[in-house]
C-alpha positions as CSV (number, residue, x, y, z in Angstrom):
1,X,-121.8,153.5,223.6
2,X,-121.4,157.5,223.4
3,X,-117.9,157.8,223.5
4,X,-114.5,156.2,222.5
5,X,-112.9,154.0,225.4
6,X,-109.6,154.2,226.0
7,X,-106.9,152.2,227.3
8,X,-103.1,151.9,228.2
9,X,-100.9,149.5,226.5
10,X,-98.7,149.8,229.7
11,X,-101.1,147.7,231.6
12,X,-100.6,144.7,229.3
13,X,-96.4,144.3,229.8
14,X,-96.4,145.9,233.0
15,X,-95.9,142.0,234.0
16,X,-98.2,142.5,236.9
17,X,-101.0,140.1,236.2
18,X,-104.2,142.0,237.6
19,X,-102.8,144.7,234.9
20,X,-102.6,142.6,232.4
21,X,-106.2,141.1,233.3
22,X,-107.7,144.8,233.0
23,X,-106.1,145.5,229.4
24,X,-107.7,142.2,228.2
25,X,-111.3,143.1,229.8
26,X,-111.4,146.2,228.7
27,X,-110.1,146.5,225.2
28,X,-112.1,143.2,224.8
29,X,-115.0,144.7,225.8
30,X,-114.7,148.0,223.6
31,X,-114.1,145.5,220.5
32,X,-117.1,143.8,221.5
33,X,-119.4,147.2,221.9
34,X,-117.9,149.4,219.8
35,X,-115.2,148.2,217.8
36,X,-112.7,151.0,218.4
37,X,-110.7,152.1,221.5
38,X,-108.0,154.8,222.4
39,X,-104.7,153.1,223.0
40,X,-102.0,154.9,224.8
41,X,-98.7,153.4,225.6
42,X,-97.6,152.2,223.0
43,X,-94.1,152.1,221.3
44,X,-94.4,155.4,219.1
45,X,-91.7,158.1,220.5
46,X,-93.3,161.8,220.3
47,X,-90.1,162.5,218.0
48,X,-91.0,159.6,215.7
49,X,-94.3,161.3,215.3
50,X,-93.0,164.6,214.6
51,X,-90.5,163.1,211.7
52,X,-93.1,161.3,210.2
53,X,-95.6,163.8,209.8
54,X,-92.7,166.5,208.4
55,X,-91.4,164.0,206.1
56,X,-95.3,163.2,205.3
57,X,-96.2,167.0,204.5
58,X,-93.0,167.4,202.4
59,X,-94.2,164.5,200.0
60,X,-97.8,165.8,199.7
61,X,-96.3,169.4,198.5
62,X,-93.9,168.3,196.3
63,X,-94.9,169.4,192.1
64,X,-98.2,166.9,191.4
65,X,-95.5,166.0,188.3
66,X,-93.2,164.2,190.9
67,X,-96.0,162.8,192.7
68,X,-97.2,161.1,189.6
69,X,-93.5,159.2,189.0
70,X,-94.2,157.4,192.1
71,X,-98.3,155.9,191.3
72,X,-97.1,152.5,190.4
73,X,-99.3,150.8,187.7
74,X,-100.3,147.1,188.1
75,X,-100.2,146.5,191.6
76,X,-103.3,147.9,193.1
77,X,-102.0,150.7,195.1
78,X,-100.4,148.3,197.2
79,X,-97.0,150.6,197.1
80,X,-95.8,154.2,196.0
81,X,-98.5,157.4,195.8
82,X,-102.2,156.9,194.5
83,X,-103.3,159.9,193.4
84,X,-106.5,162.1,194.4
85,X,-110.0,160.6,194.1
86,X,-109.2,157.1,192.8
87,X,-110.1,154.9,196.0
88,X,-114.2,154.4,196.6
89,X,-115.8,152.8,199.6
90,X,-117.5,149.6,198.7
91,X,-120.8,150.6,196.7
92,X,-120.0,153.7,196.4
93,X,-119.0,155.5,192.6
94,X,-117.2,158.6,194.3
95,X,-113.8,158.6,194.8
96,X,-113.0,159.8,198.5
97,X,-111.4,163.3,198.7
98,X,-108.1,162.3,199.8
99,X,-104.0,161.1,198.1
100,X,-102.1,158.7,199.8
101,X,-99.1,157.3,200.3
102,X,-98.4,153.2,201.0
103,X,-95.6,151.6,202.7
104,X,-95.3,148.1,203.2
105,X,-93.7,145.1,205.0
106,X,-89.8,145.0,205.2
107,X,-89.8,141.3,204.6
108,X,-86.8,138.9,206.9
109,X,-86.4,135.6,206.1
110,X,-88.5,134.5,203.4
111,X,-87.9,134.7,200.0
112,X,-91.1,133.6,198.7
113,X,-93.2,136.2,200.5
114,X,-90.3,139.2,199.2
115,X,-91.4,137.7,196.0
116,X,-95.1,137.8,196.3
117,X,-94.7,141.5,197.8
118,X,-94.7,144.9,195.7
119,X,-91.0,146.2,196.5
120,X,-91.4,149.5,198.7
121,X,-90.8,153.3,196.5
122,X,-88.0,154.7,197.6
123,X,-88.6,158.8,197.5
124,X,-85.1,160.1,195.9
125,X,-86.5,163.6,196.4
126,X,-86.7,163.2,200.2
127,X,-83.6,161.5,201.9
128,X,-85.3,161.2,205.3
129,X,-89.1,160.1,203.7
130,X,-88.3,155.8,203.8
131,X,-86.3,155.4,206.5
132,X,-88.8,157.3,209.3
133,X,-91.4,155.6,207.0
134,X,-89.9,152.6,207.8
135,X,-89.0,152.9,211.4
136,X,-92.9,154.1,212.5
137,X,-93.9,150.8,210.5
138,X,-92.0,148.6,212.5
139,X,-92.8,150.6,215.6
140,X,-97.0,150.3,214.6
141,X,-96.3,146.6,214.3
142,X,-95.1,145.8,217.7
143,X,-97.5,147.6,219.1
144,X,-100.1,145.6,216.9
145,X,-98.9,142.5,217.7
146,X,-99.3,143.1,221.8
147,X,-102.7,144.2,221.1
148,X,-103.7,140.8,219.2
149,X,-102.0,139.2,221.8
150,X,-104.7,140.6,224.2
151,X,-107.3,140.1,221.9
152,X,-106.3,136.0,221.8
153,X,-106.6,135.5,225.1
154,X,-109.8,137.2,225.2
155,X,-111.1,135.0,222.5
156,X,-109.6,131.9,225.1
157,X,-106.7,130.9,222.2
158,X,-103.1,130.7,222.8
159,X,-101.7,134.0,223.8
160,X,-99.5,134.1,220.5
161,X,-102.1,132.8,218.2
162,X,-101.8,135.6,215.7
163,X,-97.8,135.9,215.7
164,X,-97.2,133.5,213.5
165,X,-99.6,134.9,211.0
166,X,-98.4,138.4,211.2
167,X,-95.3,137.7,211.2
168,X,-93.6,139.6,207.6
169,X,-97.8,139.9,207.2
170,X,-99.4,142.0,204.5
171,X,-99.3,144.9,206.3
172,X,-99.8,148.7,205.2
173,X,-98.9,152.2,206.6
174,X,-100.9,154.7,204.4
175,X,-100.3,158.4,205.3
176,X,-103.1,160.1,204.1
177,X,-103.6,163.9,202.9
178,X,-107.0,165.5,202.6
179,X,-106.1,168.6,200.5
180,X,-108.5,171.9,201.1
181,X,-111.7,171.8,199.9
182,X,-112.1,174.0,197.2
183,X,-115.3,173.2,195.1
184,X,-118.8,172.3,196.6
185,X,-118.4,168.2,196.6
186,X,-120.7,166.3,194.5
187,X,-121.9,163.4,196.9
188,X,-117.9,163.1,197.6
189,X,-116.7,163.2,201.6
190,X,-112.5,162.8,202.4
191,X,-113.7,158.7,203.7
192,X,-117.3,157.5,202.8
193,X,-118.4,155.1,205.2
194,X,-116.9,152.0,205.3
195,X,-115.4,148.8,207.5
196,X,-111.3,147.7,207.3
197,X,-110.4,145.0,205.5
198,X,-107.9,143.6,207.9
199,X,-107.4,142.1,211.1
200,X,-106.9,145.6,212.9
201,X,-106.4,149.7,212.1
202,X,-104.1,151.7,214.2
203,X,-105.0,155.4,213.4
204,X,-102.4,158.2,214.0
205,X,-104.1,162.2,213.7
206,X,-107.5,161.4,214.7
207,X,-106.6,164.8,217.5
208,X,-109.0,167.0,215.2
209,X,-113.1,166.3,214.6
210,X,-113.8,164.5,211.5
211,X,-113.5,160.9,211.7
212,X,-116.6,159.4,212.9
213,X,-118.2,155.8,214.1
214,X,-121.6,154.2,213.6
215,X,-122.7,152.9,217.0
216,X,-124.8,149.7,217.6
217,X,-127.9,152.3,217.6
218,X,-127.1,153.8,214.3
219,X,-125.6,156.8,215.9
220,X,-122.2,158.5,214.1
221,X,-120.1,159.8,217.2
222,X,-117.1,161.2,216.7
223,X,-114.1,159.7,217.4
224,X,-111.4,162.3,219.0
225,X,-108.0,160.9,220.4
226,X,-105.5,162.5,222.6
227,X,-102.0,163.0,220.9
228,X,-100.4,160.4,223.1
229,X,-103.0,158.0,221.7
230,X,-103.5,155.6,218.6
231,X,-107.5,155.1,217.9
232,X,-107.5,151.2,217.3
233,X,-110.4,149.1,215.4
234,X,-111.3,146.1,214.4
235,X,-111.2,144.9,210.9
236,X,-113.4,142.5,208.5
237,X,-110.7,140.0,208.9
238,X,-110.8,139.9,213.0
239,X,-114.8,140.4,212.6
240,X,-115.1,137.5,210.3
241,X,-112.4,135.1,212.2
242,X,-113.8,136.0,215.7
243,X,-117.6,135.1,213.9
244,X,-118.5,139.3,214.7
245,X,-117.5,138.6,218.1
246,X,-115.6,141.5,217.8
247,X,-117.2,143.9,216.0
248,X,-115.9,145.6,212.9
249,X,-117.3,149.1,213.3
250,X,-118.2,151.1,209.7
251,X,-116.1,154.6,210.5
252,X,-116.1,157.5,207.9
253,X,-114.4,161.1,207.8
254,X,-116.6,164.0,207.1
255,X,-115.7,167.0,205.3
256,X,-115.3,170.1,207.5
257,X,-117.5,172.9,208.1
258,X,-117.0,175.3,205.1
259,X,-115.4,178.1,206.9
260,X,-112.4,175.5,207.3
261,X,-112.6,174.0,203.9
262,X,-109.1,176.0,203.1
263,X,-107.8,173.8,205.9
264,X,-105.5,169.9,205.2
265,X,-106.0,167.7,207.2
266,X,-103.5,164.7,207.4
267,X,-103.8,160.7,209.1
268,X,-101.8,158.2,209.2
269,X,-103.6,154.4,209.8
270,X,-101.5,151.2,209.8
271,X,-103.5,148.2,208.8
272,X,-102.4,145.3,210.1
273,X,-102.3,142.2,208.0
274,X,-101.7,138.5,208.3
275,X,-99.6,136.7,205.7
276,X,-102.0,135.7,202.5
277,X,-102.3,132.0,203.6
278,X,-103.8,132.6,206.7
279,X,-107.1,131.3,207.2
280,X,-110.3,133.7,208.4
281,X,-112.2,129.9,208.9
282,X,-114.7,131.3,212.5
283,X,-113.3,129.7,215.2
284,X,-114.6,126.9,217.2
285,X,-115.1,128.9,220.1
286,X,-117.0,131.5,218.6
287,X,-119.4,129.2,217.2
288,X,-122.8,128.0,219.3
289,X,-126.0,128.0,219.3
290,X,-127.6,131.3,220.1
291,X,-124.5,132.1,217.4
292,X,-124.5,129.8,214.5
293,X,-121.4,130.0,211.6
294,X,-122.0,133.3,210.0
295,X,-119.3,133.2,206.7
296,X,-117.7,131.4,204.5
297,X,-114.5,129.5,204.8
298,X,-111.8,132.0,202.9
299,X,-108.0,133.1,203.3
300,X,-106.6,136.5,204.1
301,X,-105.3,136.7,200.5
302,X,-108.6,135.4,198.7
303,X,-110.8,138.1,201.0
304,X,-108.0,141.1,200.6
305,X,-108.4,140.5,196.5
306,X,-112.1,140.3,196.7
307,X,-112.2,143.4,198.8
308,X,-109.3,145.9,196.3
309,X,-112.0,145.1,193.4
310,X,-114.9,146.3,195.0
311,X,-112.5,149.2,196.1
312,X,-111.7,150.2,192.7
313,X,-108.4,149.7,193.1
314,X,-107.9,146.5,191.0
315,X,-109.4,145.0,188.3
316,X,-111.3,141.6,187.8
C-alpha cells in the first residue's frame, strides 16, 4: 500500500446490513495491509474539536513553572503534564521532541478499578481545560468501541467481544505539543519510530505532513487525514491478541523542514485500553498451520508495565 485508506463510521450504524458489511471489509482489510485507516464519521462535533485544541494551546503556554506543578511523580506519566524530552521509543536513548498532557478513564461503577487508577489533574488555571478534556474522551471512546466492534466480527467473534474489556478500560487521551525547533537535533525527531502499546490509536491533527508509516515493503509514506477524519491504528495489544492478524504498523513523526522549524505543531491520539485483567492469549481462530502461535500468554496489565519500562517512563 501507497496511501492511507479511509472509511466512514456511518456505514457501520447506518443499520443497513450491506453498509455494515463494507465497513467490516474494508477497515479489516486496511488493519490487515497496513494497519492504519482514515475514519470519518465518527462522534467528534467540529465545535468539540475547536474547544479542545484552544483549551490544549492554552496549557502548553502557560509559565514552564505552572506546568511543572502538574508532572506527577510516581505514577509513570499515567496522569497530569510530562515534561519535554522524557519519553523514548523502545531502544532508543533520545527523548522524543515533544510535552504532553494525559487524561484518563472517568471510572463508573467499580471501586476497585477507581482504586487501581491515577486520579485525573484537574488544571485550576484553566476552568474549561478537564471538562472538554473529559467530554472528547468519552466521545473518542464510543467511537473506539464501534470500531472494535467491526474489527470482532472480522476476526468471526461475537460482535461485542471487546465491550466488556474496555469497558472503564485503561484508556489515555494525550494532547501532544511539539514546540519549535530551535537547536539542530542530536539524533532526536518529535516521535522516533515506534508500534502502540494498546489495542487501538485514534489520532486527531494528523491534517499537516509529518506523521509517517512503515509499509510492508519498508517504505515510510506519509500519513495525511482530512479534518473531518481520525487516522486509526492498530496496537501491540490487538496485533498480539489477533496473532498479527492485524497488523500493528511502526509510525514515527519527523521533524519539519528547517525553514518551518519556528513552527508547533500539536496532536491529540487516544489510546484505547482494555481493563488490566484482560487477557492478550492469540485466539483460536487466528491460530493454524500456515500461522502457528506467535507470543506468549500475558495480560493487558503485565504487557502495558513491561512496555512503560522500556519507555522510560517507569522504573524496574
Amino acid at each position: 500500500m501507497t496511501s492511507i485508506p479511509s472509511v466512514d463510521l456511518k456505514d457501520y450504524i447506518s443499520g443497513e446490513p450491506e453498509r455494515k458489511e463494507k465497513f467490516i471489509r474494508e477497515i479489516g482489510n486496511a488493519f490487515e495491509n497496513i494497519g492504519f485507516v482514515a475514519l470519518s464519521g465518527h462522534f467528534l462535533s467540529d465545535d468539540l474539536v475547536k474547544e479542545l485544541y484552544r483549551e490544549v494551546k492554552k496549557f502548553f503556554n502557560l509559565p514552564q513553572e505552572i506546568k511543572d506543578t502538574y508532572e506527577i511523580e510516581g505514577i509513570g506519566g499515567q496522569r497530569g503534564y510530562t515534561s519535554f524530552g522524557k519519553e523514548h521509543a523502545k531502544g532508543r536513548k533520545e527523548g522524543d521532541l515533544k510535552e504532553f498532557w494525559h487524561f484518563g478513564q472517568y471510572v463508573e461503577d467499580d471501586p476497585v478499578l477507581e482504586r487501581e487508577y491515577p486520579d485525573n489533574v484537574n488544571v485550576k488555571e484553566l476552568p474549561e481545560f478537564n471538562s472538554v478534556g473529559e467530554e472528547t474522551y468519552k466521545m473518542l471512546e464510543k467511537t473506539a468501541k464501534y470500531v472494535l466492534r467491526a474489527l470482532a466480527l472480522h476476526l468471526d467473534l461475537d460482535e461485542n467481544y471487546f465491550d466488556a474489556f474496555i469497558k472503564n478500560g485503561n484508556s489515555i487521551l494525550r494532547p501532544i505539543h511539539y514546540p519549535p525547533i530551535v537547536n539542530e537535533p542530536k539524533n532526536a525527531v518529535r516521535a522516533a519510530a515506534h508500534g502502540d502499546i494498546n489495542l487501538i490509536t485514534l489520532l486527531m491533527g494528523a491534517h499537516g505532513k509529518g506523521l509517517q508509516v512503515k509499509n510492508h515493503k519498508g517504505e515510510w509514506i506519509d500519513a495525511i487525514a482530512t479534518p473531518d477524519q481520525l487516522m486509526i491504528n492498530v496496537g501491540d495489544m490487538l496485533s498480539r491478541l489477533s496473532n498479527e492478524q492485524l497488523k500493528s504498523t511502526v509510525h514515527r513523526v519527523v521533524n519539519p523542514p528547517r525553514e518551518l522549524w519556528g513552527t508547533s505543531r500539536y496532536s491529540i491520539p487516544f489510546f484505547m485500553h482494555p481493563v488490566s485483567s484482560m487477557p492478550l492469549n492469540c485466539l483460536e481462530n487466528c491460530i493454524d498451520k500456515e500461522h502457528p502461535k506467535q507470543f506468549e500468554d500475558i495480560t493487558a496489565g503485565e504487557f502495558l508495565n513491561e512496555r512503560l519500562i522500556e519507555l522510560g517512563l517507569i522504573k524496574k
